[in-house]
C-alpha positions in Angstrom: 124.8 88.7 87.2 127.9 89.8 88.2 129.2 89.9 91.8 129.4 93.3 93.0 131.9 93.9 94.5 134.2 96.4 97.1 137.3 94.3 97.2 138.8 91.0 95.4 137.4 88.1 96.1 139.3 84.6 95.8 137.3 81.6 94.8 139.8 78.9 95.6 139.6 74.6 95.9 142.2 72.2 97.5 142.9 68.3 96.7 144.4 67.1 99.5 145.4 64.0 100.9 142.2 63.3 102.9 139.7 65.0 105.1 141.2 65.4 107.8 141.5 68.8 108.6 144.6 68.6 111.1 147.2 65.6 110.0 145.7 66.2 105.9 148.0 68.1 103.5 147.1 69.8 100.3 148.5 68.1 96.7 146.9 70.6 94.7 145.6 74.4 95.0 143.8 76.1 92.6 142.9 80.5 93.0 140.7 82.4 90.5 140.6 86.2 92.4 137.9 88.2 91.1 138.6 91.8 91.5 135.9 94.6 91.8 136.0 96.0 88.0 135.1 92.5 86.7 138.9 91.6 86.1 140.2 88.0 87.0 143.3 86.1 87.5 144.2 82.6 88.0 146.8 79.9 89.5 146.7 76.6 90.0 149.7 74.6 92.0 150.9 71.1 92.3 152.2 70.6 95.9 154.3 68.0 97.6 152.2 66.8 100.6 155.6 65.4 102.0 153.3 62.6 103.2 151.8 59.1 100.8 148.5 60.0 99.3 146.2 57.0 99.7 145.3 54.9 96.6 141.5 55.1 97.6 142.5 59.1 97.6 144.4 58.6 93.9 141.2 57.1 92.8 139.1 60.2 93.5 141.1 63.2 92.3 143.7 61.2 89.9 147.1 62.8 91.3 149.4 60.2 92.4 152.8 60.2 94.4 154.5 60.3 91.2 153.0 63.3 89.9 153.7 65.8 92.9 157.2 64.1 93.8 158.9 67.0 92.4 156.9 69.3 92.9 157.5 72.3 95.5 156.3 71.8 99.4 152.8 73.9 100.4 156.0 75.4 102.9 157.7 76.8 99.6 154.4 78.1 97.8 152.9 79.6 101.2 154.2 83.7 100.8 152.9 83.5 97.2 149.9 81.7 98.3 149.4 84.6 100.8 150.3 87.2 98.5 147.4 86.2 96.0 144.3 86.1 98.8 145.2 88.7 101.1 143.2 91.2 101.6 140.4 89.5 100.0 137.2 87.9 100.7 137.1 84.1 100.2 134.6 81.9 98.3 134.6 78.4 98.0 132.1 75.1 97.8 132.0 73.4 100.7 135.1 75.5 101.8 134.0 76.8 105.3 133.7 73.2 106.4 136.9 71.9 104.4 139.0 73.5 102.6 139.3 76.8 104.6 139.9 75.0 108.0 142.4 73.2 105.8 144.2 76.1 104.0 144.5 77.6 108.1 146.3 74.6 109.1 148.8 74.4 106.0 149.6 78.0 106.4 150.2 78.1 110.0 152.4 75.1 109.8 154.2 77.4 107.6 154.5 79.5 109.8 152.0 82.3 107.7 150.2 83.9 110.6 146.9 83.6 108.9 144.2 85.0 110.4 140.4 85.4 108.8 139.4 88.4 111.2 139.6 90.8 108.0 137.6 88.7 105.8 134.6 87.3 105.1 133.6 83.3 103.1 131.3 82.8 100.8 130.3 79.1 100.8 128.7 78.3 97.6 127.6 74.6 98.7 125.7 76.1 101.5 123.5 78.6 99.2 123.2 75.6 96.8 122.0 73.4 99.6 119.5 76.0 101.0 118.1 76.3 98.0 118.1 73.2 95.8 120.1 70.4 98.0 122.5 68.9 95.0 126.4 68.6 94.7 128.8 70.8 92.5 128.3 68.5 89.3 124.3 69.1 89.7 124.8 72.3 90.4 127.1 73.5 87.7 124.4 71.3 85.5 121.0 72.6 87.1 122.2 76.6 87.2 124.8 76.9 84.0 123.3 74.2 81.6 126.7 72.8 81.5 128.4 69.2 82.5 131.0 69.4 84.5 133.4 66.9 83.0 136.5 67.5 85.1 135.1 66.8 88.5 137.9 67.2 90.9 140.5 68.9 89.0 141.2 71.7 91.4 141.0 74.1 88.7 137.8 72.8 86.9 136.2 72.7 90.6 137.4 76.5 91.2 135.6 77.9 88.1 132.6 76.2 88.0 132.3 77.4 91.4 132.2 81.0 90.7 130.0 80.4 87.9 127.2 79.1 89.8 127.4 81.3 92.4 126.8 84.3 89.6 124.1 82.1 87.8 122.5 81.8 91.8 122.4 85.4 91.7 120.6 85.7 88.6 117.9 82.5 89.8 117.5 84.0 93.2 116.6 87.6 93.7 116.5 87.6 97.2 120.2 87.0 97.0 121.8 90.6 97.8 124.2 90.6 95.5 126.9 91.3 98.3 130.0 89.6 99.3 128.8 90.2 103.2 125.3 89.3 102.8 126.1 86.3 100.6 128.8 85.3 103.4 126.1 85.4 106.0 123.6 83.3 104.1 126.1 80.4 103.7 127.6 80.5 107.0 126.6 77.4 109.2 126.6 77.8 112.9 129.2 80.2 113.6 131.9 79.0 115.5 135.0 80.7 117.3 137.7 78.4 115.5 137.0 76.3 112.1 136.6 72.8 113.0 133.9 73.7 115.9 135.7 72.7 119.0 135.0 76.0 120.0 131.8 77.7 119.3 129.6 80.5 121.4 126.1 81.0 123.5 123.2 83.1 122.9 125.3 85.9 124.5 128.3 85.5 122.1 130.4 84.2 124.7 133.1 81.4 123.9 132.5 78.4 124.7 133.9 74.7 123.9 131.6 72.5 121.8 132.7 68.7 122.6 134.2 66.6 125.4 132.9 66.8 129.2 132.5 70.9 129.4 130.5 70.8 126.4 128.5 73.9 126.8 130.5 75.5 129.2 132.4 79.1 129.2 135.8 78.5 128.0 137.3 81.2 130.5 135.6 79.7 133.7 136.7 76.4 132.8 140.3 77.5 131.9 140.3 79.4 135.2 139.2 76.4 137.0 140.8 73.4 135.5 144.2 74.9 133.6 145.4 71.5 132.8 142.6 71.8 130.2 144.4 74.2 128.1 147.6 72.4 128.1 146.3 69.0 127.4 144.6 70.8 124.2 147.5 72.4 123.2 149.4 68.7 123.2 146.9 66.6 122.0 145.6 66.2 118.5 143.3 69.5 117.7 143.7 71.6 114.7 146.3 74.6 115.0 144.3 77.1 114.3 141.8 76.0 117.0 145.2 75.5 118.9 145.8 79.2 118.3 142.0 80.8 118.9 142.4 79.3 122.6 145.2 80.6 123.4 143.8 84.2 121.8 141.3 83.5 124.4 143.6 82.8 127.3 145.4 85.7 126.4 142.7 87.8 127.1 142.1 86.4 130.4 145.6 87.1 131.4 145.6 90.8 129.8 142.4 91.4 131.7 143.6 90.3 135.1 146.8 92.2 134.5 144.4 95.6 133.8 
């Protein structure tokens, strides 16, 4: 079955140095956007991390030092990056935990003002999980009859991706075949920033998810211990959770002002 469709869609899967979403960098970046009369396109970069990628790392996705010496920072790629997913929806396996978080911080660093306020993430890994609980390789093998024989090559990961997602379409028709619907059955608990440092209550309210105000409103606590905001801002948190605070402290300051 065939996704249908209202605007592109960009399946997309990083390698990266590790997983850790804010001191991590991307070594390789593969896109396959979809668009809405069935039509696709593809890229796949190489990207200096500026930073040594871990043997232990080598040993999983095969791209050493060597390999990305010469090849163009994520800095240099960012605008083309951007000009290839914007305006699109975004689908991914495992990406709203990973590679999405990920792709924020890389861009932001680059000074991209990314923002995913227009769009909407399809997470492949989650619909899998819900329904079957397996990995990409199972997944590609259990809904498309196929092996997947280049496990983490970026590009191999990207297509095999969209492929089970249409073959999950076709097993499960209580899957609207919708790019919103789909992105609301495999979304986890929703959260205000990526990483979930900052998540909301029952009433849709922000509120920060770790540390000693667990729990609490994000405004009364910024309202009654500042220092809190700037120790965030200085310490090690992702950017983009950096930046969703102070979108939210903003606001406070707009509203007294009003």
């Amino acid at each position: 079955m065939d996704l249908n469709l209202t605007r592109p869609i960009c399946f997309f899967d990083l390698e990266t140095t590790g997983t850790n979403i804010a001191k991590d960098r991307i070594v390789e970046i593969s896109i396959l956007k979809v668009h809405p009369n069935g039509t696709s396109e593809s890229k796949t970069w190489l990207v200096n991390p500026e930073m040594k990628i871990p043997d232990d790392v080598i040993a999983i996705h095969g791209i050493s030092n060597e390999k990305v010496a010469n090849e163009p920072t994520f800095k240099a790629l960012s605008k083309e990056i951007y000009g290839m997913i914007k305006d699109c929806d975004l689908g991914g396996f495992n990406s709203d935990r990973f590679d999405i978080p990920l792709l924020v911080e890389e861009m932001l660093r680059a000074e991209v003002d990314f923002d995913m306020k227009n769009m909407v993430s399809i997470d492949v890994q989650t619909i899998f999980h819900k329904m079957e609980k397996r990995t990409l390789g199972a997944a590609y093998t259990f809904y498309c009859d196929k092996e997947l024989v280049e496990a983490h090559s970026a590009e191999a990961d990207t297509i095999a991706t969209y492929e089970v997602l249409k073959s999950q379409l076709d097993r499960y028709p209580e899957l609207e075949n919708n790019v919103k619907k789909l992105a609301e059955f495999s979304t986890h608990r929703q959260f205000a920033d990526f990483a979930g440092f900052l998540g909301y209550d029952e009433d849709g309210i922000e509120i920060f998810s770790f540390g000693k105000h667990k729990g609490k409103k994000i405004l009364d606590v910024l309202e009654k211990e500042p220092g809190y905001f700037g120790w965030i801002l200085n310490a090690d948190f992702p950017l983009y959770t950096k930046k969703v605070l102070t979108q939210i402290k903003l606001s406070q300051l707009n509203n007294k002002l009003q």
